[in-house]
ZABAFI-724751 format. One line per 5 residues: number of its first residue (from 1); for each residue x, y, z of C-alpha. Coordinates in steps of 0.02 Angstrom, whole numbers, plus 50000, padded with zeros to 5 digits. Example, Ala and Ser with C-alpha at 12.3 -4.5 7.8 and 13.67 -1.06 7.14 Angstrom:
ZABAFI-724751
1> 50615/49775/50390 | 50684/49947/50357
END
This chain:
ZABAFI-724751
1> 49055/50664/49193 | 49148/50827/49204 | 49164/50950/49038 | 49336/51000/48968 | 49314/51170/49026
6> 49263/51106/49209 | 49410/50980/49203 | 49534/51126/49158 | 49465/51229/49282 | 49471/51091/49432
11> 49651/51054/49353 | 49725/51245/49383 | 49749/51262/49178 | 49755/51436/49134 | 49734/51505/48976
16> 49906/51540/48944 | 49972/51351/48995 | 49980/51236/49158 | 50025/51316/49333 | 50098/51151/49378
21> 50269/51182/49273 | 50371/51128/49421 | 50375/50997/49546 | 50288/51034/49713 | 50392/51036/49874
26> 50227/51001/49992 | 50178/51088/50148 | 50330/51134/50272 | 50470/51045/50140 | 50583/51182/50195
31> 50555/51176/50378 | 50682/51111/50503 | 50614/50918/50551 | 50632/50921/50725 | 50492/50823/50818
36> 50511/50662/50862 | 50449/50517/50757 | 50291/50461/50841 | 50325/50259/50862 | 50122/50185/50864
41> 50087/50087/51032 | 50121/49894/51024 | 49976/49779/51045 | 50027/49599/51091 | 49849/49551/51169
46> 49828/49423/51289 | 49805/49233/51284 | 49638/49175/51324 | 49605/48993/51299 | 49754/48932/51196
51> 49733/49091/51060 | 49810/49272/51063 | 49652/49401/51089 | 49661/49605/51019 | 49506/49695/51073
56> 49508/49845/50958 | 49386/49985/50940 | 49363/50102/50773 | 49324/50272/50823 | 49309/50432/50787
61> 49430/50610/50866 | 49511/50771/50840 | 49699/50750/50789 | 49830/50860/50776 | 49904/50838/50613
66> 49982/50996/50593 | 50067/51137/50741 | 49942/51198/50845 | 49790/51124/50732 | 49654/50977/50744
71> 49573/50877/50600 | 49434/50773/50628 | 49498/50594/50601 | 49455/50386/50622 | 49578/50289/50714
76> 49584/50114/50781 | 49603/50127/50984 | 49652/50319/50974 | 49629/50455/50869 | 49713/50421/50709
81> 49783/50233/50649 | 49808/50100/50764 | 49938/50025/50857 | 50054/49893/50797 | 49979/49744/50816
86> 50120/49577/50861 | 50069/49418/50806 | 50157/49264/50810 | 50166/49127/50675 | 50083/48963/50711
91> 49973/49042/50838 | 49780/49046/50837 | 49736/49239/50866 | 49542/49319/50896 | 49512/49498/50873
96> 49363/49576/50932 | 49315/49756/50816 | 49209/49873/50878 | 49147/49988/50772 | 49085/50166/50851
101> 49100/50268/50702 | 48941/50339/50639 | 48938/50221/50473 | 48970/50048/50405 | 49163/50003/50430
106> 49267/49856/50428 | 49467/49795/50458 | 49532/49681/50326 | 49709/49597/50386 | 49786/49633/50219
111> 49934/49503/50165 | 49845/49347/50254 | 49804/49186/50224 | 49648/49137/50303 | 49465/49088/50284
116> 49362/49217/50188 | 49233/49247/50312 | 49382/49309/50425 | 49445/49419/50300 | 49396/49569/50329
121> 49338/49647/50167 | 49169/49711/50063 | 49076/49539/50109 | 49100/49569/50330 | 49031/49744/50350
126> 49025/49814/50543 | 48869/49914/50569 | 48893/50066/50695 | 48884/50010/50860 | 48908/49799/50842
131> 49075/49699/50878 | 49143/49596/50723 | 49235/49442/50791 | 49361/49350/50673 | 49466/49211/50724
136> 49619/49129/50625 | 49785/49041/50637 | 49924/49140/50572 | 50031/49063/50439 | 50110/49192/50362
141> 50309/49211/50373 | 50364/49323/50479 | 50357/49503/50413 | 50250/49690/50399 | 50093/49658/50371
146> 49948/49790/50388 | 49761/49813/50404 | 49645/49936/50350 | 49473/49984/50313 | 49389/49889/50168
151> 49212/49940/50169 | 49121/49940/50005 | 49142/50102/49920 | 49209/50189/50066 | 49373/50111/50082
156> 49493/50276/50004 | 49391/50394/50121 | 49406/50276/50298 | 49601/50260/50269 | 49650/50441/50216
161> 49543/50482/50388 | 49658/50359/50482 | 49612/50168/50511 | 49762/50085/50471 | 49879/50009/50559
166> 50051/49890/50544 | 50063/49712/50596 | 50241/49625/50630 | 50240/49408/50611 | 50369/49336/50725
171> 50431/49175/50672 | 50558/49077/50774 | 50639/49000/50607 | 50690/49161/50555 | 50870/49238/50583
176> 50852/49320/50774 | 51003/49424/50765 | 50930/49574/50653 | 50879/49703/50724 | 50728/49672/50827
181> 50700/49806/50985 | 50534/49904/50927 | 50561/50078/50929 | 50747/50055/50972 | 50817/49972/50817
186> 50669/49907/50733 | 50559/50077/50666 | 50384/50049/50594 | 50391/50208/50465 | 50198/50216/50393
191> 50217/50337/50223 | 50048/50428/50201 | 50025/50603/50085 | 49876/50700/50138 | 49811/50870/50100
196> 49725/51003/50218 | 49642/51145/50219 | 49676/51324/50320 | 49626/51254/50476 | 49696/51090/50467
201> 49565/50991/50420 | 49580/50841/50319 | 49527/50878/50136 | 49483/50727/50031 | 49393/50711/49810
206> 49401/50905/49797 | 49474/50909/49661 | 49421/50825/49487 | 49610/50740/49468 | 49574/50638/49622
211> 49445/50558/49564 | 49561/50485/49401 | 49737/50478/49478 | 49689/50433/49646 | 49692/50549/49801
216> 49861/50641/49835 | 49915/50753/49968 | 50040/50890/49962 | 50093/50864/50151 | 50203/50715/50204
221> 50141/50616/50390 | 50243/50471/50435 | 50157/50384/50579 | 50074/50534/50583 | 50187/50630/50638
226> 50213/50798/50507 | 50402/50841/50473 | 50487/50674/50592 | 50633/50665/50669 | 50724/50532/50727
231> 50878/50498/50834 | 50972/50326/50814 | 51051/50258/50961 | 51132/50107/50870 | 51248/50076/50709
236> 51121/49979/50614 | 50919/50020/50601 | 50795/49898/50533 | 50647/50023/50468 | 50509/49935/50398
241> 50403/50042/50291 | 50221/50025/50248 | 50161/50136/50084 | 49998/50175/50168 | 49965/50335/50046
246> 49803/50309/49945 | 49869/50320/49778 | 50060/50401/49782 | 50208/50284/49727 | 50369/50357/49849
251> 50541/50330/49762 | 50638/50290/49922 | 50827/50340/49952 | 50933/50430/50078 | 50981/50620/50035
256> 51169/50568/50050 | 51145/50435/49934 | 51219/50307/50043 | 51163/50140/49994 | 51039/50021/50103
261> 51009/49824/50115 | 50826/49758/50070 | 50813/49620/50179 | 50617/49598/50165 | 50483/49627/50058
266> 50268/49613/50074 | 50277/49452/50121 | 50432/49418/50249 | 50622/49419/50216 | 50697/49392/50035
271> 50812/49242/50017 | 50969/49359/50050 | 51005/49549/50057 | 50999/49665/49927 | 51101/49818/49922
276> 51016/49963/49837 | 51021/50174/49821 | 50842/50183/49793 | 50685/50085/49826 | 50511/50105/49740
281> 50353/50074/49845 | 50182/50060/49763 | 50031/50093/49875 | 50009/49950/50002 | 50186/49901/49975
286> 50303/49854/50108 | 50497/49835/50118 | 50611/49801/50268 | 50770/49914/50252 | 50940/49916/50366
291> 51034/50078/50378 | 51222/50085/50432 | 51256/50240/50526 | 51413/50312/50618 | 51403/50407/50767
296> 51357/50583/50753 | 51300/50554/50567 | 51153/50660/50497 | 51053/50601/50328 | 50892/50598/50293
301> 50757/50489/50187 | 50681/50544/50037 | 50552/50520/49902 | 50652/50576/49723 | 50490/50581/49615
306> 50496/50568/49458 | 50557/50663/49300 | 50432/50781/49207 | 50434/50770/49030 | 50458/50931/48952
311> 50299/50930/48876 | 50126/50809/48827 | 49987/50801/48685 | 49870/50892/48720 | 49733/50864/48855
316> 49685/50871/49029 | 49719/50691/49050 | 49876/50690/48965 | 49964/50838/49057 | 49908/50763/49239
321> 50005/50591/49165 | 50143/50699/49148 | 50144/50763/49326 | 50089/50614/49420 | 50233/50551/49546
326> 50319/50695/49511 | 50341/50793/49684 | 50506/50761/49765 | 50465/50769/49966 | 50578/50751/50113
331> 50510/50601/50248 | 50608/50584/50386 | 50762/50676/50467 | 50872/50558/50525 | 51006/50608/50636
336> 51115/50488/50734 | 51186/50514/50924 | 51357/50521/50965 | 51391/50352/51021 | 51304/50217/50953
341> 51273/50043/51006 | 51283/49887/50915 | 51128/49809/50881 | 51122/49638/50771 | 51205/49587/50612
346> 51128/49564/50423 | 51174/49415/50385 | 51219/49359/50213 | 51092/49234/50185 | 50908/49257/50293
351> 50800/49112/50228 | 50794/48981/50101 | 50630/49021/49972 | 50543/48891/49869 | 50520/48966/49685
356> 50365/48884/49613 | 50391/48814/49459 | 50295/48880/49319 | 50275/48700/49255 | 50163/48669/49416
361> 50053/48786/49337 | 49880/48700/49274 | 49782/48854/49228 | 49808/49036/49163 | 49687/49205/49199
366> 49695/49344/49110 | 49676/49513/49197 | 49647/49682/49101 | 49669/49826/49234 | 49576/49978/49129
371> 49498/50175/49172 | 49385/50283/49075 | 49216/50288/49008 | 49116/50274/48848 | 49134/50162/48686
376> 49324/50148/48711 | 49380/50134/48886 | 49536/50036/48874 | 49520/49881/48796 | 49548/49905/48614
381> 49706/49972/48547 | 49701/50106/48426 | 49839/50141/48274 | 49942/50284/48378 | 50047/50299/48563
386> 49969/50399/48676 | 49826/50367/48794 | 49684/50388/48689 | 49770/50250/48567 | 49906/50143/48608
391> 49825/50097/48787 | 49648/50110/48740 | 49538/50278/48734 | 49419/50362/48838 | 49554/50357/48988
396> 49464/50487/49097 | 49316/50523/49173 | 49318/50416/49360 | 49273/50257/49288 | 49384/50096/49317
401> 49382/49911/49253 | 49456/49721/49274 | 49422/49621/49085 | 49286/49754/49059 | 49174/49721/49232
406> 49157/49843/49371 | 49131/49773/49535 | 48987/49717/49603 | 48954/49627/49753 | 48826/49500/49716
411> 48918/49437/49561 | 49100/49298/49565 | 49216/49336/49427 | 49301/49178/49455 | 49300/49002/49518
416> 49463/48948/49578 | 49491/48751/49618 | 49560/48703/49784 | 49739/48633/49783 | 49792/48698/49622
421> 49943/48831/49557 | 49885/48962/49425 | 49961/49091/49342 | 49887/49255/49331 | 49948/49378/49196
426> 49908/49553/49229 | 49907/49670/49066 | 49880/49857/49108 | 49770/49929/48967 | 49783/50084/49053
431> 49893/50260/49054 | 49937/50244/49227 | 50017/50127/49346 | 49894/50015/49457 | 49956/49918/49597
436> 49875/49759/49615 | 49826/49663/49779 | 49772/49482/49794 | 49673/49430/49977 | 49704/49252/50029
441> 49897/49255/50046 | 50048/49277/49947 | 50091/49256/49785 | 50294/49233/49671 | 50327/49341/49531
446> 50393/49257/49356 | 50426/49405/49264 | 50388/49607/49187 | 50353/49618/48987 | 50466/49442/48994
451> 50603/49486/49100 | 50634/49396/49248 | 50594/49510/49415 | 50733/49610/49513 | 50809/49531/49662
456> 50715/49637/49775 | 50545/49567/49695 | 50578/49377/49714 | 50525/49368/49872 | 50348/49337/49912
461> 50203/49471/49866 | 50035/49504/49908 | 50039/49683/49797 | 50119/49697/49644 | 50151/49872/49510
466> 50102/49864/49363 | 50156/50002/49240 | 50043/50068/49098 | 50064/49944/48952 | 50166/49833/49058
471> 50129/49644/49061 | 50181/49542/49260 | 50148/49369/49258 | 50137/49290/49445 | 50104/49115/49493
476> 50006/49087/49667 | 49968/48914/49751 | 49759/48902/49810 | 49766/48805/49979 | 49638/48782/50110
481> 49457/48877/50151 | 49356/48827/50016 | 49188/48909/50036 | 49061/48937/49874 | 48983/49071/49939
486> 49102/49186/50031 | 49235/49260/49902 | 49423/49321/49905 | 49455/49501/49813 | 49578/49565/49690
491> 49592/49740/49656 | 49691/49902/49613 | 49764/49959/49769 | 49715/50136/49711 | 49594/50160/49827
496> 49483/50285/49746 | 49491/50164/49585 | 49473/50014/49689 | 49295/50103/49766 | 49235/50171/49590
501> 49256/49982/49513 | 49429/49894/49468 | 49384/49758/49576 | 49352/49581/49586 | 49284/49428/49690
506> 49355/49242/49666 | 49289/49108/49759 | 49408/48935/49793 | 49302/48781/49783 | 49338/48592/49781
511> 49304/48577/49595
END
């Protein structure tokens, strides 16, 4: 564990007070945004015996990032992430993974339902140079989906280098006059912050704040592509955005302040449109947006950040709280032709959603998400407010917790029965925000600190934010795939916290 001194030396503190008294703009923030949006390739595979077959390869290149300079990156058929991969509900789909990087990888199809051996995480490791084959029918509602590296202790390092990728559900029972023409009127927009170094390279944990807020970059890539541009050619624009950063929340909203309609969330399209200014995205969140725009029309989308408090106690800790989510970047230049199509309607009702009842509940699990390290490392609460006491002490030094248990991959935290509806009550014991994932499908919020969700968050979830001292209960349904010995995981979707320990494994069985 790092010494005060070292920690204020890693965190830029001078003697006389922090150099980080102002929000950072980010690498070329005050550039012109003038090359085109890269839109990833579209995989649709090929049928082969009654199922829908992706052959994809993980691999290792040279990417240009930035102007005129390469970083060595992963990528899934290319260079850096993979291309969109179209599935289509009902359908039984294979996928063959190859992995040619020089170290243990894997490809976890985050958001799915489906058996655990398929799944993709810690427990179905691809050595270098062997083919991992999964196989599964795909139940999900339509939606954007993604999948990413989830190798133990490796996962934060294998995405910020690149292997990640969207996935779009099709479902024939949802409306068919949105938006729909990939690349045309229907924009994958993958959100990633990463930091480099003079030449362009990829820097990743070199600094000591990293390690305890998770890794954040200073340069905005969206599809990879550094400051995007894109030209719509119709009125409306159905972007669906993927918060693929390792650890940085965006605040989402267009520089004009012209509103937007939510139409879906993680886990397909909310019951009916939601009109909003601004739109927060955890990492591994997704959201489904439509944007009105008139010909000619220039606007562009934006993370706000957040507000700085004018000051915090005292403390390393406490003063990179107070900056976290702070930076206000520009994402995407949007700037519309001058004549525009028309391309689909929103309509004012999308699909009809069964809310669970809470009385179908039979069980409840507790969940403490907690950081830090000695005696007190979140779990008692001590008489004041800050950090050190009102969420539990000791809230540094690169250590993270579920109920007290780091992960480990030989032991189950729980034992789920097949067939049954549980509620699981997450209570951050933390100073910081953790989102938290679930594997093996989707889940219903019932409400935040008692308060019933916003509209935009009734839909179904596979991630969910949880704020520091903030209590989300969410009630999930455990069908199908039993299996004793192969488990599910929950985690913080942090992925530096998720590799140094707030993790867990749940196995579904019969009884």
């Amino acid at each position: 564990m790092l010494s005060r001194r070292q920690t204020l030396r890693y965190l830029g503190i001078a003697a006389g007070g922090m150099l980080f008294n102002v929000p950072l703009i980010g690498r070329g923030q005050q550039s012109t945004f003038e090359t085109a949006l890269n839109i990833p390739d579209m995989a649709s595979g090929s049928v082969v015996e009654e199922a829908r077959q992706f052959d994809l390869t993980l691999q290792s290149g040279r990417t240009e990032l930035l102007p005129g300079q390469f970083a060595s990156t992963y990528g899934i058929n290319g260079s850096y992430l993979g291309p969109t991969l179209r599935l289509n509900r009902y359908e039984l789909s294979r996928f063959s993974v190859t992995n040619n990087l020089a170290e243990d990888s894997s490809l976890h199809w985050h958001g799915f339902h489906l058996p655990p051996t398929e799944d993709g995480g810690p427990h179905q490791p691809i050595a270098p140079g062997t083919t991992w084959n999964a196989r599964f029918q795909v139940v999900q509602y339509g939606g954007t989906y993604w999948y990413h590296s989830h190798v133990m202790h490796k996962s934060g390092e294998q995405v910020y280098k690149g292997l990640a990728g969207m996935i779009i559900v099709d479902d024939e029972e949802h409306p068919q006059d949105l938006p729909s023409t990939y690349g045309v009127d229907d924009i994958p927009l993958i959100l990633q912050d990463r930091r480099f170094d003079d030449e362009g390279e990829l820097r990743y944990l070199n600094r000591y704040q990293d390690i305890v807020m998770g890794m954040m970059g200073d340069t905005i890539l969206v599809n990879g592509t550094f400051q995007p541009q894109f030209r719509p050619s119709t009125r409306l624009v159905r972007f669906r955005i993927l918060n693929a950063a390792n650890a940085r929340t965006f605040n989402l909203a267009l520089n004009d302040g012209r509103p937007f309609q939510q139409i879906a969330g993680d886990g397909g399209l909310l019951s009916s449109p939601v009109t909003m200014n601004s739109l927060q995205l955890a990492p591994a969140e997704r959201a489904e947006i439509v944007v009105a725009f008139n010909p000619g029309d220039s606007t562009e989308l934006v993370s706000l950040g957040r507000d700085i408090p004018a000051s915090a106690p005292p403390g390393a800790m406490n003063e990179m709280l107070r900056i976290i989510n702070s930076e206000r970047f520009r994402l995407l230049s949007l700037n519309a032709e001058s004549r525009l199509a028309d391309s689909g309607t929103v309509p004012d009702s999308l699909v009809a959603i069964y809310r669970i009842p809470e009385a179908a509940a039979t069980n409840t699990r507790r969940f403490n998400l907690m950081m830090g390290s000695g005696m007190r490392s979140g779990e008692d609460r001590g008489p004041g407010d800050g950090p050190r006491n009102g969420t539990g002490g000791g809230s540094g030094g690169g250590n993270y917790f579920i109920n007290g248990r780091q992960m480990a991959i030989d032991y189950i935290n729980e034992r789920v029965t097949l067939n049954t509806t549980e509620i699981w009550e997450l209570r951050n014991r933390s100073p910081m925000m953790h989102p938290f994932h679930i594997h093996n499908g989707q889940f219903q919020l019932l409400d935040r600190n008692g308060t019933p969700p916003p509209d935009n968050e009734m839909g179904w979830k596979d991630t969910v934010r949880v704020d520091s001292g903030e209590v989300v209960r969410l009630i999930m349904r455990f069908t199908d795939y039993t299996d004793e010995n192969n488990p599910y995981m929950y985690h913080c979707h942090i992925l530096e916290h998720e590799d140094r320990g707030m993790m867990g494994q749940f196995v579904l069985v019969n009884s």
